[in-house]
BATILUM-833229 format. One record per residue (C-alpha): z, y, x. Coordinates in steps of 0.001 Angstrom, whole numbers, plus 500000, padded with zeros to 6 digits. Layout:
REM residues N
ZYX/...
REM end
This chain:
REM residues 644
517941593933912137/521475594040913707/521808593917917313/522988591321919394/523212589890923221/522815586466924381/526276585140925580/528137582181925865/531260581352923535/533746581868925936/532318585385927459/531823586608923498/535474585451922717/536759587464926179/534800590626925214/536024590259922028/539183590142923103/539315593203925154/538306595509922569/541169594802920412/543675597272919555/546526597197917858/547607601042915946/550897601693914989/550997605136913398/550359607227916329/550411605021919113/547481602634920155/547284599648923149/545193597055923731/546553594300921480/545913591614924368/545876593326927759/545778590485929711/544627586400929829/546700583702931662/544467580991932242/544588577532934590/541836576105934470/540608572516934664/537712570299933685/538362571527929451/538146575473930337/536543576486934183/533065576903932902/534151578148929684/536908581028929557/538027580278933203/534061581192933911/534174584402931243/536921585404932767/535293585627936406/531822587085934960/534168590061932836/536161591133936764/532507590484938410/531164593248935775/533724594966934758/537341594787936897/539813595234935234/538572595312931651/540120591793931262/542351590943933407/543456587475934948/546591586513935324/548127583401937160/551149580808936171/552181577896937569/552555576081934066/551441576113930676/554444576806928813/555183579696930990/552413581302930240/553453581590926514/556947582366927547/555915585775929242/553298586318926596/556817586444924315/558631588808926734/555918590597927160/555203590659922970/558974591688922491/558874594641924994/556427595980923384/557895595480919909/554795593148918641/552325595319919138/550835593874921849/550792590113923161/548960587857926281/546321584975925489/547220581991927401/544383579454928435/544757575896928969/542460573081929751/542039569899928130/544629567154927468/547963567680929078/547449571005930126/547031571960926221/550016569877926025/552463571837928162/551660575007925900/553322573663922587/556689574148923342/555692577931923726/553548578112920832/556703577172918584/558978579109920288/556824581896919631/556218581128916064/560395580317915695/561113584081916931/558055585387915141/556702586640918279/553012586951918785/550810584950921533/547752583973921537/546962580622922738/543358578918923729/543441575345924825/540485573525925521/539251570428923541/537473567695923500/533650567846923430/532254568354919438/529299566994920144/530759563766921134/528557563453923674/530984561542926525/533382559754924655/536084559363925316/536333562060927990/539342561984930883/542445562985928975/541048562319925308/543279560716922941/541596557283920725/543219556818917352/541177554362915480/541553555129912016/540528558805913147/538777559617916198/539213563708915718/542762564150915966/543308565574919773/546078567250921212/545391570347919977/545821569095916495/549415569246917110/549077573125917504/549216572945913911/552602572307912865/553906575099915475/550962577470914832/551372580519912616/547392580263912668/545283576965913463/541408576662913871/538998574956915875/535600576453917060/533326573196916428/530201575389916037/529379578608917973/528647580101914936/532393579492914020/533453581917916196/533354585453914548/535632584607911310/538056582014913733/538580584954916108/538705587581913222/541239585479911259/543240584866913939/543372588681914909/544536589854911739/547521587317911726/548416588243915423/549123591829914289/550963590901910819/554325591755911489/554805589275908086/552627586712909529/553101586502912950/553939584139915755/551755581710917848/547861582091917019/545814578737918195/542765578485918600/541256575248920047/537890575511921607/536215572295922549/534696572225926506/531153571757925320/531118574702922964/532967577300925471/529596577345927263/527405576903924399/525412580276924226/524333582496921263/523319585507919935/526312587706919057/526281590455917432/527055594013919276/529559595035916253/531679591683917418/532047593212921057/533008596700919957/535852598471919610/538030597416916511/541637598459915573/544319596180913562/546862598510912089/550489597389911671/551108597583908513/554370599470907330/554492598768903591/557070600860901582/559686599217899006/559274599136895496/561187601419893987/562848599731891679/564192597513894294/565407600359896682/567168601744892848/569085598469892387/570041597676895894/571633601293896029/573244600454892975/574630597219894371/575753599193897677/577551602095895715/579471599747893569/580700597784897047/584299597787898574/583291596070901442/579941595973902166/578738594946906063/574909594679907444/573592592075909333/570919594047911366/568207591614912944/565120591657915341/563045593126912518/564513596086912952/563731596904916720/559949595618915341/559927598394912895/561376600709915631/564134601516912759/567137601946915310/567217605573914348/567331605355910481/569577602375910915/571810604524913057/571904607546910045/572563605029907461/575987603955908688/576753607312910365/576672608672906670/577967605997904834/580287604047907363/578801600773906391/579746598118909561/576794596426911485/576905592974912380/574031592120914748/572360588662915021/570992587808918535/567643589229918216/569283592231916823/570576593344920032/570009597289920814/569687598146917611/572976600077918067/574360601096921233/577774599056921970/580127601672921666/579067602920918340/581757603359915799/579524601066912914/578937598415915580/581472595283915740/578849593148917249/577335589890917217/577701588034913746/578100584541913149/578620581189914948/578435583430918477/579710586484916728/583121588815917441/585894588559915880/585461591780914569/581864591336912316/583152588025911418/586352589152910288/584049591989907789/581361589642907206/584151586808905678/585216589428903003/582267591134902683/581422591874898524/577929592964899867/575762591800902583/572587594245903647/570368591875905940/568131594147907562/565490592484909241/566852589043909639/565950585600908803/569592584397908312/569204581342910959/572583578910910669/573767580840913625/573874584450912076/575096582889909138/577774580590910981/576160577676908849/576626579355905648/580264580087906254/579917583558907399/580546585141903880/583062583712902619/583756586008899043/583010583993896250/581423587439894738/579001588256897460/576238589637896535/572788589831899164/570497592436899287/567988591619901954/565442593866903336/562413592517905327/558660592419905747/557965588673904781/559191587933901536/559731584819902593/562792585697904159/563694588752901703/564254585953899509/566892583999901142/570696583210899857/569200583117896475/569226586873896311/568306589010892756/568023591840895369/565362591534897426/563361594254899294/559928593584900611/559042596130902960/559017597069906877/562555597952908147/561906601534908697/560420602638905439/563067600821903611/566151602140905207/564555606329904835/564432605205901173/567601603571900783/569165606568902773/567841608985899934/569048606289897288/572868606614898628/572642610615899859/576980611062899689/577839607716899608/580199606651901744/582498603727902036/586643604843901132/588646605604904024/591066602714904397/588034600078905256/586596602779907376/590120602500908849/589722598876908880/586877598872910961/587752601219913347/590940599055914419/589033595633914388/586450597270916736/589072598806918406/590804595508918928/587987593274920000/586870596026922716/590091595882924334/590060591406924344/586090592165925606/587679594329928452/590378591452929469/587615589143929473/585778591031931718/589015591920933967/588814589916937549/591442587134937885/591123586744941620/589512582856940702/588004580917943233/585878579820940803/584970582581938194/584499581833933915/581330582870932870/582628585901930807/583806587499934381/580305587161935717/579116588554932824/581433591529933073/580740591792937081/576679592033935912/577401594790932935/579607596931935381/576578596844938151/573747596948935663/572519600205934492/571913601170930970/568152600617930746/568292597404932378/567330594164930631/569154591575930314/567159588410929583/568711584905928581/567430581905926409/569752578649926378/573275576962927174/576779578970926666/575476581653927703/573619583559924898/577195582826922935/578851584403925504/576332587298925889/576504587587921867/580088588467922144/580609590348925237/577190592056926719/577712595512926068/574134596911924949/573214600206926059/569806600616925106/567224599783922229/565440596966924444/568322596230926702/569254592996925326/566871590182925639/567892586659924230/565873584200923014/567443582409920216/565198581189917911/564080578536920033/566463578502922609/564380577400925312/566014575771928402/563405577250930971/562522580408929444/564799582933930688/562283583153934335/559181583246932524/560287585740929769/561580587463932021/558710588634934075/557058589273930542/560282591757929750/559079593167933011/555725593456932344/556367594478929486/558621597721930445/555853598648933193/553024599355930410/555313601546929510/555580603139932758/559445602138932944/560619600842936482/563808599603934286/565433596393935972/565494592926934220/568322590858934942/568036587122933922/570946584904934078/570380581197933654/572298578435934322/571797575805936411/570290573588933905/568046575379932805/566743576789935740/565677573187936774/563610573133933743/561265575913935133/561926577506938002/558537577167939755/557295580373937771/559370582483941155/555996581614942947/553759584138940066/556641586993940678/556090586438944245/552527586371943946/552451589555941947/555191591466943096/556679591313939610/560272592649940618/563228590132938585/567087589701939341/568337586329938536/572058585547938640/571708581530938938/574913580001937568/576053576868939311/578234574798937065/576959571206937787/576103570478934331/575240571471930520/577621573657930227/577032574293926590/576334571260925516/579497570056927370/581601571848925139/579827570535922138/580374567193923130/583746567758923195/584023569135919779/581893566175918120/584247563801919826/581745562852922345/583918563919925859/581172565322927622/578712562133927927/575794562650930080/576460566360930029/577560566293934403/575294566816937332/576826563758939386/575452561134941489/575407557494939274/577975555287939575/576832551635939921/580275550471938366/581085552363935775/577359552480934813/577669556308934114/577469559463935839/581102560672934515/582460560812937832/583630563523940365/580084563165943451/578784566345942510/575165565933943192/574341567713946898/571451569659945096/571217573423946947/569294575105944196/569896578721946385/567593576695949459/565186575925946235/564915579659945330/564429580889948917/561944578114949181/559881579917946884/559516582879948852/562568584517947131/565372587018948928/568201584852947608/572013586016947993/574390583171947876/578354583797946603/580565582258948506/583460580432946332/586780582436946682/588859585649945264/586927587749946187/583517586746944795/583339588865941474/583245591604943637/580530589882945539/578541589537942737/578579593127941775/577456594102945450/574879591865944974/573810592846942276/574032596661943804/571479594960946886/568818593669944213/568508596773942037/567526598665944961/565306596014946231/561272596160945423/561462592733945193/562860589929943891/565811588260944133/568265585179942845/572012585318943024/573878582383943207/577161581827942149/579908579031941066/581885579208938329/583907577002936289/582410575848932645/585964575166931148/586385578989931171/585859580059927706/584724583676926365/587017584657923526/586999583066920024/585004585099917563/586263582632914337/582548581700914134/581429577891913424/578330575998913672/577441572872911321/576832569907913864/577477566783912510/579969564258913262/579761560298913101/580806559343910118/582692556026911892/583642555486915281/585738553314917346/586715556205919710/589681558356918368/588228561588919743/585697561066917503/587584560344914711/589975563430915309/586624565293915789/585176564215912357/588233565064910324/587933568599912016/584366568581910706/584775567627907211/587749570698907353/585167572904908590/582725572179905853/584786573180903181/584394576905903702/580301576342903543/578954578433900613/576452576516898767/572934578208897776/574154578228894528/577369577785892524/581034576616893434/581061576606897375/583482573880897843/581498571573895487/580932568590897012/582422569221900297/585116566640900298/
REM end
């Protein structure tokens, strides 16, 4: 008879939990080192109680760790997940009601960058017993759908523990699509508050050691055959290297690919690292955000080698990246599902690294013919000099956001982070952050979360620290999105999790400013300013008296304010000096002025424009739009069709 021991759901789910490991070839770690958890009436006697029995036992076998909202946890479970290149993640605890709530923005922005996390929010009770409970929702016409039911829609993996019973295949399941590099993103499962503390007999083989090995599948070779085919027969070919290439740890194959064949890399924005900036095959970001440089080689590209990418609208420019009627897509990934995209005939399904050893072999003395090598070498050429005017001090009172950038790059060091999520800034980044290092470049984009960039980055940090790295990370957020969620200073303070933060002051969406402007809409509701009982608006020059450097120092934070003036780029970079040799944190605050652009890149992205309006800038803006549109390819067939 097999063995078991009497435990309750939540401690058999925790010691579960802790004896999972994730194996990547060589290399083992604990596939969830660590639990958030806050813990109200839906959790504290279930996992928040586990949690305390496991460091009561056993200290550090499980370890706690603290946030100061829901949604943050998931966002440094993300960081975290990335540094460590999926193969290991944080579970994230919530309690009933709202508090499950707050965690589904992470879950799908986990599941958008197919990221793991594991997330357990509390539910109502199964049994029924008090009904409704505080913070239950009532639907008549069906009395089980809870919040938690809306985990499913932004859940790579959805199940509820009704049962005790339930809980060796729902944790089993959910394992094996945590460590899917095909499959993964946010894991859910919801555990009512009544069966958390239910007890049962579990069996000893649940609690042991068990290992999920990333799988690494190998092409077909047939497909390798005819995507080397497609590649020899190219005049212009270009790759668009994505995230899934840093997940397969494939920077070095990638990197002997081009070096033998000259093939240019265009990199979307989870990408970043996979070559080093000043490589001779790297032009850069691609796309909507992208240099003028991969843009300019992606637009006459014959064939296009996606490597790792899911094509979003912004890689692609809204599908008028490539703009030869001929192209021809030959897309390597793990998930077929996006293998399969741009209607390719030439799709590999396999991990990044596996694929690109065999497609090496496949094109052994290939090499692209020397006047597009030529090409290439003068458009990179070329956009590295307009990168180094951008980044050249004008002397400003008010600095553009490109400067700052360039003040941070000059005073960061080549192992540093660089973490960023939302607003103008991962455009600018895209363009102009020169990466120096496989996991140096940090932006969240397939979400783009206004409040992440704190949160992920103390997961980034985290992150590089299993690793034994002391490495800095350097977020920069604007001031928008820094009032989204801020408060999570008070767990790096708690912790001593070391962060720089450059803080951006630009009294407004600076982003979404400019995109106002382009769909005709002048900026509306895009300015931090005090209403104006008159005009009914808040369009008008009282800049709000908000001290959001006070806020930060409020939190316990050493905080270093810029003074307006010439001379603060070169206050910046001292500052920045100060922090990295800090051991703790510290926010940087600076003005700058959002009307200062970073160079043009030719890339567009599709946002529709009112078809009517009584304002002429929206008018003027529309018949820019409908100009626009005409270069979108179609999935299939004439490109222009229909476009007028």
């Amino acid at each position: 008879m097999a063995q078991t021991t009497r435990m309750t759901v939540g401690q058999a789910l925790i010691e579960f939990l802790a004896n999972q490991w994730t194996v990547d070839g060589d290399r083992a770690e604990r596939t969830i080192p660590a639990t958030f958890g806050i813990f109200g009436h839906g959790n504290v006697a279930g996992i928040g109680q586990a949690l305390k029995q496991l460091h009561h036992e056993r200290p550090g076998r499980m370890p706690y760790r603290q946030a100061r909202n829901e949604q943050a946890m998931v966002h440094q479970a993300v960081g975290y997940a990335r540094m460590r290149r999926r193969r290991a993640t944080y579970a994230a605890a919530a309690s009933v009601g709202p508090g499950a709530a707050n965690m589904l923005t992470g879950a799908a922005l986990a599941t958008a960058n197919r990221l793991p996390a594991l997330l357990l929010p509390s539910d109502t009770f199964a049994t029924r017993v008090a009904d409704p409970v505080l913070q239950q929702l009532e639907h008549p016409h069906d009395l089980g759908i809870q919040v938690t039911d809306a985990f499913r829609p932004v859940s790579r993996f959805f199940d509820r523990v009704q049962r005790p019973e339930q809980l060796f295949s729902i944790a089993l399941a959910a394992m094996r699509v945590l460590t899917d590099p095909a499959e993964t993103g946010a894991v859910t499962i919801a555990l009512p508050e009544d069966v958390q503390a239910e007890a049962l007999d579990v069996p000893v083989e649940f609690l042991q050691r068990r290992e999920w090995r990333i799988r690494r599948p190998r092409p077909d070779r047939g497909a390798i055959a005819l995507a080397a085919e497609a590649i020899r027969s190219a005049k212009r070919p270009v790759i668009v290297a994505g995230g899934g290439v840093l997940y397969s740890g494939a920077e070095d194959e990638l990197r002997a690919l081009v070096e033998a064949t000259g093939i240019p890399v265009g990199i979307s924005q989870a990408g970043g690292g996979v070559l080093t900036w000043d490589h001779p095959q790297n032009l850069g970001g691609v796309g909507a955000t992208g240099t003028l440089a991969a843009n300019r080689r992606a637009a006459e590209a014959d064939v296009v080698i996606g490597i790792g990418t899911r094509y979003s609208d912004f890689t692609t420019a809204s599908r008028t990246a490539f703009q030869n009627p001929n192209v021809t897509f030959v897309n390597i990934n793990v998930a077929s599902f996006d293998a399969y995209k741009h209607g390719t005939q030439l799709p590999v399904v396999a991990d990044a690294r596996e694929a690109l050893v065999e497609l090496a072999e496949a094109l052994a003395g290939h090499a692209v013919d020397a006047a597009y090598a030529e090409t290439v070498a003068r458009e990179k050429a070329e956009w590295d000099e307009t990168v180094d005017a951008a980044f050249a001090p004008t002397g400003l009172a008010l600095p553009g956001q490109p400067e700052i950038i360039g003040a941070v790059q000059r005073a960061s060091s080549p192992e540093d982070v660089v973490v960023q999520a939302a607003g103008s800034l991962p455009g600018d980044l895209h363009k102009l952050w020169r990466v120096r290092d496989p996991l140096g470049y940090h932006v969240e984009y397939a979400f783009s979360c206004m409040g992440y960039e704190i949160a992920g980055g103390m997961g980034v940090k985290r992150g590089a620290e299993a690793d034994g790295s002391d490495r800095d990370v350097i977020v920069m957020v604007g001031d928008g999105s820094y009032l989204m969620l801020s408060t999570e200073l008070v767990t790096a303070v708690a912790e001593r999790i070391k962060i720089i933060v450059v803080l951006i002051q630009n009294h407004g969406y600076a982003s979404i400013g400019h995109l106002s402007e382009t769909v005709g809409s002048e900026r509306f509701g895009t300015k931090y300013r005090a209403y104006d009982p008159q005009a009914r608006g808040f369009d008008g020059e009282d800049v709000l008296p908000v001290d959001l450097a006070a806020n930060a120092r409020s939190y316990g934070i050493e905080t270093i304010e810029i003074a307006p003036g010439p001379g603060a780029i070169d206050d910046l970079g001292a500052a920045i000096a100060r922090a990295k040799a800090s051991d703790a944190s510290t926010v940087i605050h600076i003005n700058s002025d959002p009307l200062i652009y970073a160079p043009d890149g030719a890339g567009w992205w599709d946002v529709p424009v009112a078809e009517e309006s009584t304002l002429d800038s929206t008018a003027a803006a529309r018949a820019e739009y409908l100009e626009q549109r005409r270069a979108q390819r179609q999935l299939l067939g004439d490109r222009t069709e229909g476009r007028a």
